[in-house]
C-alpha atoms as a printed R data frame, in Angstrom:
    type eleno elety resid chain resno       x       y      z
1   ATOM     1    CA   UNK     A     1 -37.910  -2.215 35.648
2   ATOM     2    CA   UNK     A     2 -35.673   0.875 36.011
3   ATOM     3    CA   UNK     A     3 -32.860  -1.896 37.016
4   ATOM     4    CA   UNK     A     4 -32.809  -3.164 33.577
5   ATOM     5    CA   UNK     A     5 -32.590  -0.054 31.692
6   ATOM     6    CA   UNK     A     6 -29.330   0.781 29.947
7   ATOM     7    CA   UNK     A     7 -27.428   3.095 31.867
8   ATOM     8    CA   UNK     A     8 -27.146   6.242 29.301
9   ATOM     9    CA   UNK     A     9 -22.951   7.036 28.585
10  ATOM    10    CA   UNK     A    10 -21.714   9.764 30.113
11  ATOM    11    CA   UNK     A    11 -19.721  12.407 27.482
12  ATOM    12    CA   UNK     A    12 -16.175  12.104 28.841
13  ATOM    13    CA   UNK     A    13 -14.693  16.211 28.896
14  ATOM    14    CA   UNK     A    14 -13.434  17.616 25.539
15  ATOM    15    CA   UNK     A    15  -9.584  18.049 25.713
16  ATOM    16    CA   UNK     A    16  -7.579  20.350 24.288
17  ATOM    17    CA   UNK     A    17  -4.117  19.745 23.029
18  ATOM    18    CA   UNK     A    18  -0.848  21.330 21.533
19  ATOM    19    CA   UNK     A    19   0.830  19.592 18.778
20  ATOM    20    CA   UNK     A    20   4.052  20.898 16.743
21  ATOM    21    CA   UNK     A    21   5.963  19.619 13.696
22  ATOM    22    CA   UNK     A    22   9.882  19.656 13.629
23  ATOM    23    CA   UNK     A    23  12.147  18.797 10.566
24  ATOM    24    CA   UNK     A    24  14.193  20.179  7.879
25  ATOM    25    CA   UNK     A    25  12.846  22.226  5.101
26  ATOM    26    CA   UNK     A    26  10.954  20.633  2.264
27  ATOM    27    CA   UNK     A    27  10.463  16.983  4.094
28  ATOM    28    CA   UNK     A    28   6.743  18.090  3.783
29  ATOM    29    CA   UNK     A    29   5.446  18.643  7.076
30  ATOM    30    CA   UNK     A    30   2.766  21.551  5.776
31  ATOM    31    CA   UNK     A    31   1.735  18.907  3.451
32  ATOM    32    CA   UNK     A    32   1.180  15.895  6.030
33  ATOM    33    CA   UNK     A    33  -0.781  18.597  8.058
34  ATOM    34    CA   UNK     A    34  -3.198  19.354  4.961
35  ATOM    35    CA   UNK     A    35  -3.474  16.160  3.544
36  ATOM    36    CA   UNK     A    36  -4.739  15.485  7.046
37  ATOM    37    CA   UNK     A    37  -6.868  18.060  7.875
38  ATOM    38    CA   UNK     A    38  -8.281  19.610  4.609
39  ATOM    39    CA   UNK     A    39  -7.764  16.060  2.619
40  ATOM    40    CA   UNK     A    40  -5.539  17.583 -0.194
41  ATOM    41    CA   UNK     A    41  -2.057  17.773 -1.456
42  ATOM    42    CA   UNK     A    42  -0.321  20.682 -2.917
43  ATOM    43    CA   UNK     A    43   2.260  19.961 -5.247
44  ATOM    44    CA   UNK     A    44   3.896  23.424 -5.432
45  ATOM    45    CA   UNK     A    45   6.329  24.138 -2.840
46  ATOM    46    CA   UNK     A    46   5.471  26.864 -0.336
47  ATOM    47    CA   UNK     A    47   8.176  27.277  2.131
48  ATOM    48    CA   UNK     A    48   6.825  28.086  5.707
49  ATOM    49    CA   UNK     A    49   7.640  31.570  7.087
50  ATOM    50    CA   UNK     A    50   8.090  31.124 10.614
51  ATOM    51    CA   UNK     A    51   5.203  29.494 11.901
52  ATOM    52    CA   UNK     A    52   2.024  28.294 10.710
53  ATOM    53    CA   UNK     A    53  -0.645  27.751 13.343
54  ATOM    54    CA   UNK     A    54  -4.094  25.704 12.845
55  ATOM    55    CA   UNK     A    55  -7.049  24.385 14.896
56  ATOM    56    CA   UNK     A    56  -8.908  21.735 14.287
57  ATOM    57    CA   UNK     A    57 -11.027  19.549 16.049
58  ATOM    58    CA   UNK     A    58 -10.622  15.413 15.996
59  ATOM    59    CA   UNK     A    59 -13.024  12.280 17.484
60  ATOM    60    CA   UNK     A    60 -10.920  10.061 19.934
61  ATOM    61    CA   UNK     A    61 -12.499   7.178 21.157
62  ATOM    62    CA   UNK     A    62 -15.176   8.775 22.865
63  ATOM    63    CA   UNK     A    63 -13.171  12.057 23.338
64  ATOM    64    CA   UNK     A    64 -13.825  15.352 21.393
65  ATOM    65    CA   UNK     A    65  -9.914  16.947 20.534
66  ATOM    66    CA   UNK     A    66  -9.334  20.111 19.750
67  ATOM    67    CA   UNK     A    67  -5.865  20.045 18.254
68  ATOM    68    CA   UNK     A    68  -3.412  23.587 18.437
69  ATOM    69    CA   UNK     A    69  -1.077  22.673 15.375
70  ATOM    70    CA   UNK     A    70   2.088  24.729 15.106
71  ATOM    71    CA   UNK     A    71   3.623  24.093 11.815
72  ATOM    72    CA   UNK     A    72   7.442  25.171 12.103
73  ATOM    73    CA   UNK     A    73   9.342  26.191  9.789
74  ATOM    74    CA   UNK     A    74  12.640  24.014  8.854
75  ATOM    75    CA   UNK     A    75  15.141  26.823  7.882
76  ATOM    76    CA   UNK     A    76  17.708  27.694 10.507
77  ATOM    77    CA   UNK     A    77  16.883  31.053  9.720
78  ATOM    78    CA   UNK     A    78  13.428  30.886 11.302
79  ATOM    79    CA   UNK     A    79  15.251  29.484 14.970
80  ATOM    80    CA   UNK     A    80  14.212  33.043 16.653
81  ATOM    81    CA   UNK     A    81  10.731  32.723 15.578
82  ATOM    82    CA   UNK     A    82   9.893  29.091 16.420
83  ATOM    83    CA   UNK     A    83  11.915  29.028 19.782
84  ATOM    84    CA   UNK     A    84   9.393  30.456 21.782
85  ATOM    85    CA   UNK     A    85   6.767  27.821 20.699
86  ATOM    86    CA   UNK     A    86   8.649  24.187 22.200
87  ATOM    87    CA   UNK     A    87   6.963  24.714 25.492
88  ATOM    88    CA   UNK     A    88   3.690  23.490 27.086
89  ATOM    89    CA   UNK     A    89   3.493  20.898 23.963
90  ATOM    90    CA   UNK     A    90   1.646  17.307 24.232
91  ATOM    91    CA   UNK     A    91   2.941  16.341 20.826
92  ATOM    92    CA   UNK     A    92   5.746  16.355 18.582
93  ATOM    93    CA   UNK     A    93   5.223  15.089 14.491
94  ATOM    94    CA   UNK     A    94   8.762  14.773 13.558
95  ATOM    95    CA   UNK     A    95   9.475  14.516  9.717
96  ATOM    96    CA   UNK     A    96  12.666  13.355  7.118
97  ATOM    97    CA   UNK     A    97  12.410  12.981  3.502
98  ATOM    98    CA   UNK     A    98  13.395   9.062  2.739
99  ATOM    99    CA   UNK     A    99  15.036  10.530 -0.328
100 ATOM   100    CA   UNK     A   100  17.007  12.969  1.568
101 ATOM   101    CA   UNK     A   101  19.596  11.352  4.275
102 ATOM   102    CA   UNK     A   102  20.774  14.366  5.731
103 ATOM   103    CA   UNK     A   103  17.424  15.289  6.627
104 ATOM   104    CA   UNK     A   104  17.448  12.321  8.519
105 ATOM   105    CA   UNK     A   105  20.281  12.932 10.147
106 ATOM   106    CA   UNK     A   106  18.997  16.086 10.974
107 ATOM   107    CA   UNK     A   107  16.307  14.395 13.632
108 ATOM   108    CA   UNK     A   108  18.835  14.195 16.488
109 ATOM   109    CA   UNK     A   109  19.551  17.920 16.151
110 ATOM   110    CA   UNK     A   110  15.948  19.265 16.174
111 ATOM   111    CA   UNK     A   111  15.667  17.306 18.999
112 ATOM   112    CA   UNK     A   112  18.397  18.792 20.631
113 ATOM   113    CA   UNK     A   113  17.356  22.146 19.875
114 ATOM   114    CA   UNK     A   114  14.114  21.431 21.393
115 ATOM   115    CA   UNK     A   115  15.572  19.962 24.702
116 ATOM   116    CA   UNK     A   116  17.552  23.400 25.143
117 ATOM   117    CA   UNK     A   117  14.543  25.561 24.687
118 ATOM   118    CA   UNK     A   118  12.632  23.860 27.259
119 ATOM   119    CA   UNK     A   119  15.761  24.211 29.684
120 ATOM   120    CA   UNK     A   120  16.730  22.198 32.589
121 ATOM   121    CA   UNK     A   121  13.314  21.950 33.756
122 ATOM   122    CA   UNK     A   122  11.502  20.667 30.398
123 ATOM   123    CA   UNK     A   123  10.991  16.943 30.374
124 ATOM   124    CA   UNK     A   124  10.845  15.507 26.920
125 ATOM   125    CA   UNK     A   125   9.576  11.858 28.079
126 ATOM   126    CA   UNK     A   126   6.435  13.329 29.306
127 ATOM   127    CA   UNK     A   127   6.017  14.278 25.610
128 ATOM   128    CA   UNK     A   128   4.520  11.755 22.872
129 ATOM   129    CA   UNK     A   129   6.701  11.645 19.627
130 ATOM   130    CA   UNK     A   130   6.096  10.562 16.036
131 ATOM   131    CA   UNK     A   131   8.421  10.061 13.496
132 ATOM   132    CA   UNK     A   132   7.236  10.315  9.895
133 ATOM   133    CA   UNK     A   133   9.274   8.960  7.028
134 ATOM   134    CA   UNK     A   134   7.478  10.954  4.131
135 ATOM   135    CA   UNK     A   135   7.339  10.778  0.597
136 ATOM   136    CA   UNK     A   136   6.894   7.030  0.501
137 ATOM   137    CA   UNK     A   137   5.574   7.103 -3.288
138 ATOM   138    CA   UNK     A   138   9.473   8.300 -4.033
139 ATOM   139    CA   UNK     A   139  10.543   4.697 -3.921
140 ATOM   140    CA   UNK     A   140  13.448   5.798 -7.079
141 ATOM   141    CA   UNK     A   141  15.161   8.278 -4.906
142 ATOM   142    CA   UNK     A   142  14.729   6.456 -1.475
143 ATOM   143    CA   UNK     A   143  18.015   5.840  0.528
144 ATOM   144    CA   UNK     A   144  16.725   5.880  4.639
145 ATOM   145    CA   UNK     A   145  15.356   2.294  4.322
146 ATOM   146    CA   UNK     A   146  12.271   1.624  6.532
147 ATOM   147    CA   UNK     A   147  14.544  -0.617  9.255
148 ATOM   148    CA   UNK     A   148  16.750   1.942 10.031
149 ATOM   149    CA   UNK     A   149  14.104   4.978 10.838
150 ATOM   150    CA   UNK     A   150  12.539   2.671 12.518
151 ATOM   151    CA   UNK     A   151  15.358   1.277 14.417
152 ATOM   152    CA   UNK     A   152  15.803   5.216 15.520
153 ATOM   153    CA   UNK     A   153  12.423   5.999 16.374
154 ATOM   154    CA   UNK     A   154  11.349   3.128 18.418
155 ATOM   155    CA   UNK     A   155  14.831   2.744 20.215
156 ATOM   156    CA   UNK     A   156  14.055   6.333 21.647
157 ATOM   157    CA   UNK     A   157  10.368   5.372 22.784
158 ATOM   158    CA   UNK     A   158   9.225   7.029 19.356
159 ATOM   159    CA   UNK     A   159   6.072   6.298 17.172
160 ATOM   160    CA   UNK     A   160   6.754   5.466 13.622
161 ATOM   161    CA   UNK     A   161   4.882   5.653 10.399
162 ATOM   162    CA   UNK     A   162   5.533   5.223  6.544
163 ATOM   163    CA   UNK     A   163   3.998   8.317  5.084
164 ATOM   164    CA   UNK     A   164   2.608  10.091  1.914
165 ATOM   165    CA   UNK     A   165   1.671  13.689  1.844
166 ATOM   166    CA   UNK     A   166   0.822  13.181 -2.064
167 ATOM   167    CA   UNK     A   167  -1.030   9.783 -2.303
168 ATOM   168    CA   UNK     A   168  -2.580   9.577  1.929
169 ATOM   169    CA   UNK     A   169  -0.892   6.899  2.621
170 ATOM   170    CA   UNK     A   170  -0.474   6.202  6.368
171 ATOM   171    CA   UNK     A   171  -1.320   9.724  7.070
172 ATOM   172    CA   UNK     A   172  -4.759   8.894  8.845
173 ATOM   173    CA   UNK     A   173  -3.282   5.953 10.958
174 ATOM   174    CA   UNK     A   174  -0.515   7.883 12.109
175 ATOM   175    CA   UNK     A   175  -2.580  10.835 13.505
176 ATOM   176    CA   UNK     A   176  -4.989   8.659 15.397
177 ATOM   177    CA   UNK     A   177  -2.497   6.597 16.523
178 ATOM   178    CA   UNK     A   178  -0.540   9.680 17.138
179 ATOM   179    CA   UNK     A   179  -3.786  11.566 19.139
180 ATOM   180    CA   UNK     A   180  -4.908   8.192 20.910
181 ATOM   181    CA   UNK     A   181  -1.156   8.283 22.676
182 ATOM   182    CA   UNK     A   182  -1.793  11.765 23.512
183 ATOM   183    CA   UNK     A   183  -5.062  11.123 25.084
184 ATOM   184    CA   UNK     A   184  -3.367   8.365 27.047
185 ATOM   185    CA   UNK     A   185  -0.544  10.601 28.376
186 ATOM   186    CA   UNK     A   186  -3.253  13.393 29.182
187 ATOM   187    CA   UNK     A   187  -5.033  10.772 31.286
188 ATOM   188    CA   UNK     A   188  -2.486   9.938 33.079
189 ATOM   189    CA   UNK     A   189  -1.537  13.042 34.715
190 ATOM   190    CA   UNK     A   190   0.647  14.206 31.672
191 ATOM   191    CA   UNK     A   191   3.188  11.583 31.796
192 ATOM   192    CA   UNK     A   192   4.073   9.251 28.898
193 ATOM   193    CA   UNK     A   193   2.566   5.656 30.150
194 ATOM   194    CA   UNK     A   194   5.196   3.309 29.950
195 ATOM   195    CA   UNK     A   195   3.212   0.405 28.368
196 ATOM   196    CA   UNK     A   196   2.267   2.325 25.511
197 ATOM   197    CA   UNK     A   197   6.101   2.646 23.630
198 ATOM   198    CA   UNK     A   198   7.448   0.006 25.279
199 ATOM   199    CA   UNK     A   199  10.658  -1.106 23.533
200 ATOM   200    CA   UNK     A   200  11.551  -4.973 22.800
201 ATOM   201    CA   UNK     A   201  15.164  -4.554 22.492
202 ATOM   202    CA   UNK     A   202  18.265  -3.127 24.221
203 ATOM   203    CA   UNK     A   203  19.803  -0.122 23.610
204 ATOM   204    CA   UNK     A   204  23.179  -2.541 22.865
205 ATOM   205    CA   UNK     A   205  21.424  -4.580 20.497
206 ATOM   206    CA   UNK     A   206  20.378  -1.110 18.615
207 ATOM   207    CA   UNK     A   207  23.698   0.704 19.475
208 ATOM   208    CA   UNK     A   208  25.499  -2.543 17.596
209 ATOM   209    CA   UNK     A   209  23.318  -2.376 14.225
210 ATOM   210    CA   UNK     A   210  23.550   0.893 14.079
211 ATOM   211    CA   UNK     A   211  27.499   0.534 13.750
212 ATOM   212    CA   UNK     A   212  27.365  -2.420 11.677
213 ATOM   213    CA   UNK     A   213  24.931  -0.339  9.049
214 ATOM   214    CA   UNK     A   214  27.889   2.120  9.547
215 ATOM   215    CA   UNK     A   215  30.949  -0.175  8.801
216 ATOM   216    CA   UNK     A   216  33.254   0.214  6.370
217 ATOM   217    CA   UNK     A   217  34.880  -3.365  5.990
218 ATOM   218    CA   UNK     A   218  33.688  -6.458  7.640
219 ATOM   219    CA   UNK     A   219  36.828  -6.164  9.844
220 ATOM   220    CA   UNK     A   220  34.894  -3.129 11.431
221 ATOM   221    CA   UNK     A   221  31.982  -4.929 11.144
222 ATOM   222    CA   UNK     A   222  32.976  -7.332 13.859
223 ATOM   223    CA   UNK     A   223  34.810  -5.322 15.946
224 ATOM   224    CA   UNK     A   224  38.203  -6.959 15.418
225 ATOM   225    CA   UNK     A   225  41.319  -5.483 13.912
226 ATOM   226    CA   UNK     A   226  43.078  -6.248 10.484
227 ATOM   227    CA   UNK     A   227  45.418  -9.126 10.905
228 ATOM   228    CA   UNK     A   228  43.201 -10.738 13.798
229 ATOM   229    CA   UNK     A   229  43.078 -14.386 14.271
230 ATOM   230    CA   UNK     A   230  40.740 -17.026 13.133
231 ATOM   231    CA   UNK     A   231  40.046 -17.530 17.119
232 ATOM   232    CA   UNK     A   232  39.249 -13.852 17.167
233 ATOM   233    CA   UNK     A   233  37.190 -13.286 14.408
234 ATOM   234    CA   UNK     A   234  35.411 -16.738 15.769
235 ATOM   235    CA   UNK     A   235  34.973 -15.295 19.087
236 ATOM   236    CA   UNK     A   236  33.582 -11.348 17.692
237 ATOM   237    CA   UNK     A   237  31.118 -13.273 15.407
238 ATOM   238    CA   UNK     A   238  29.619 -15.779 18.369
239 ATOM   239    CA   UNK     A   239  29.175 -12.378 20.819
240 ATOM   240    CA   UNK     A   240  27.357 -10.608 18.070
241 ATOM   241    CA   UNK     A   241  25.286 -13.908 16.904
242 ATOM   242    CA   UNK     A   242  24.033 -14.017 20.032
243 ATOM   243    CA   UNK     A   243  23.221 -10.791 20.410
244 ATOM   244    CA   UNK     A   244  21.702  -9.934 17.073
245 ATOM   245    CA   UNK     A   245  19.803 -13.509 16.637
246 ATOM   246    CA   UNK     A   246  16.156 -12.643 14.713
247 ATOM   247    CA   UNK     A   247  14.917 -15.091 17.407
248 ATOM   248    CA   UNK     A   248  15.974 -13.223 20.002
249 ATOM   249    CA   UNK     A   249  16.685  -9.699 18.375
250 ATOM   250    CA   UNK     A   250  13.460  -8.148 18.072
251 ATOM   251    CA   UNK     A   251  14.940  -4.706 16.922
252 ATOM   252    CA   UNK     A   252  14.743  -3.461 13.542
253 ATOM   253    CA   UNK     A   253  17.033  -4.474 11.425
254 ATOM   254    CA   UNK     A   254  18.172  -6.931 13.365
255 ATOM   255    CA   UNK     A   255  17.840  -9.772 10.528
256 ATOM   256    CA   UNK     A   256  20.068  -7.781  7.687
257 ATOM   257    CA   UNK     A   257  22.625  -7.562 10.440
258 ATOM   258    CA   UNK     A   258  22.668 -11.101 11.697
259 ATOM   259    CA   UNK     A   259  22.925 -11.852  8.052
260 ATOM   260    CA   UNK     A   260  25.420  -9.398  7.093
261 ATOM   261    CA   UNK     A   261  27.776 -10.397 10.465
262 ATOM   262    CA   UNK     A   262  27.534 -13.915  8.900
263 ATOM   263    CA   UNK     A   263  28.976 -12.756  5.463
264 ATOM   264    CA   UNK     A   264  31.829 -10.768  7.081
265 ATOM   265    CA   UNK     A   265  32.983 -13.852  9.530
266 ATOM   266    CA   UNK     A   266  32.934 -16.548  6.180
267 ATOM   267    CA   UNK     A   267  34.510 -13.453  4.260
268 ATOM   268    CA   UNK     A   268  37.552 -12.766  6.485
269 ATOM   269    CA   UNK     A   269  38.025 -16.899  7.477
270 ATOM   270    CA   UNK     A   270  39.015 -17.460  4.367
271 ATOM   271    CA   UNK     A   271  41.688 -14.703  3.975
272 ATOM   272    CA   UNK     A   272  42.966 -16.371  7.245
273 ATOM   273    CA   UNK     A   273  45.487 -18.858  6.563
């Protein structure tokens, strides 16, 4: 009888955790941390004066989480205070304002700044990253389209999520997304498991619509020179068709450039005599 009894689940050990937010003043990272945790938006800006720290205590899978949140601050007069908190860290929520492009193009540099605190001996691939594109519900004032932070995140082994600190939206999926990848990484031995952020595109194939989102004619967005020949612009187009091809492409923003590659070949054959 004993055989056929259900074998009672054994309560796998709680684990705790260090997570830390990075990005520019005013992209709302105190407000993706509340809406989150205490389930409410403030709409009054409170700028955060060094650091912010908070515990609080998540369900995943069958895991009890106790989360260390360091919420740092974005002005580069707070870098003395928050450099001494990069280290022993599981987790990184990275945040832009999709209204605000230089706060996106801020992302490489906090990353950079967090590479040189952990010096030569830090290894930021053992460390699980999320990239949050907030204020979503600002869909006047956006000008970081969804394709291109995504492009960035996920060609750097990145999470990404579509976020609202005012309405909630994607703010729950991203953090247990964000924790489960944690949990993964813990379990295996504090490295990063490769299947988890695996990436189904080349670093060329990102590299190249990165520059043609970046051209300034579509001379420069094929790579050839002003003046080239029909057989040249012919030959620039086939290399990037068959590198950027949505059936083969599976990179974000891969379709806009295929299509816009196509526009600047028929454009410049017919200045071509």
């Amino acid at each position: 009888m004993e055989a056929n009894l259900p074998k009672r689940k054994e309560t796998r050990k709680s684990l705790r955790i260090k997570v830390i937010s990075m990005g520019n003043a005013e992209v709302g990272k105190s407000c993706i941390i509340k809406r989150y945790c205490e389930k409410r938006f403030v709409p009054k800006y409170l700028a955060t004066i060094g650091i912010d720290y908070g515990v609080t205590k998540v369900q995943i899978r069958d895991r009890e989480i106790k989360v260390n949140i360091f919420d740092m601050a974005g002005h580069p007069f707070f870098y003395e205070v928050r450099n001494e908190f990069y280290k022993d860290t599981q987790g990184v929520v990275l945040v832009y304002d999709v209204g605000q492009k230089e706060s996106f193009d801020a992302l490489a540099g906090w990353l950079a700044e967090m590479k040189q605190e952990l010096g030569p001996h830090g290894n930021m691939e053992n460390i699980v990253f999320v990239v949050c594109a907030n204020k979503i519900d600002c869909t006047k004032h956006r000008c970081v389209d969804e394709s291109e932070g995504r492009l960035w995140a996920e060609s750097r082994g990145f999470l990404y999520f579509e976020t609202s600190a005012q309405t909630g939206e994607g703010i729950n999926e991203m953090f247990q997304t964000f924790y489960s990848a944690i949990v993964d990484l813990c379990d295996n031995g504090g490295k990063r498991p490769t299947s988890s952020m695996s990436v189904g595109f080349t670093k060329e194939q990102a590299d190249t619509i990165r520059r043609i989102r970046n051209s300034k004619d579509s001379w420069d967005m094929l790579g050839v020179k002003p003046g080239a020949t029909r057989d040249e612009v012919n030959k620039a187009y086939r290399k990037l068709a068959v590198l950027l091809h949505p059936d083969k492409c599976m990179a974000p923003g891969s379709e806009d450039a295929f299509k816009a590659v196509v526009n600047a070949r028929t454009a410049l054959l017919k200045t071509i005599k």
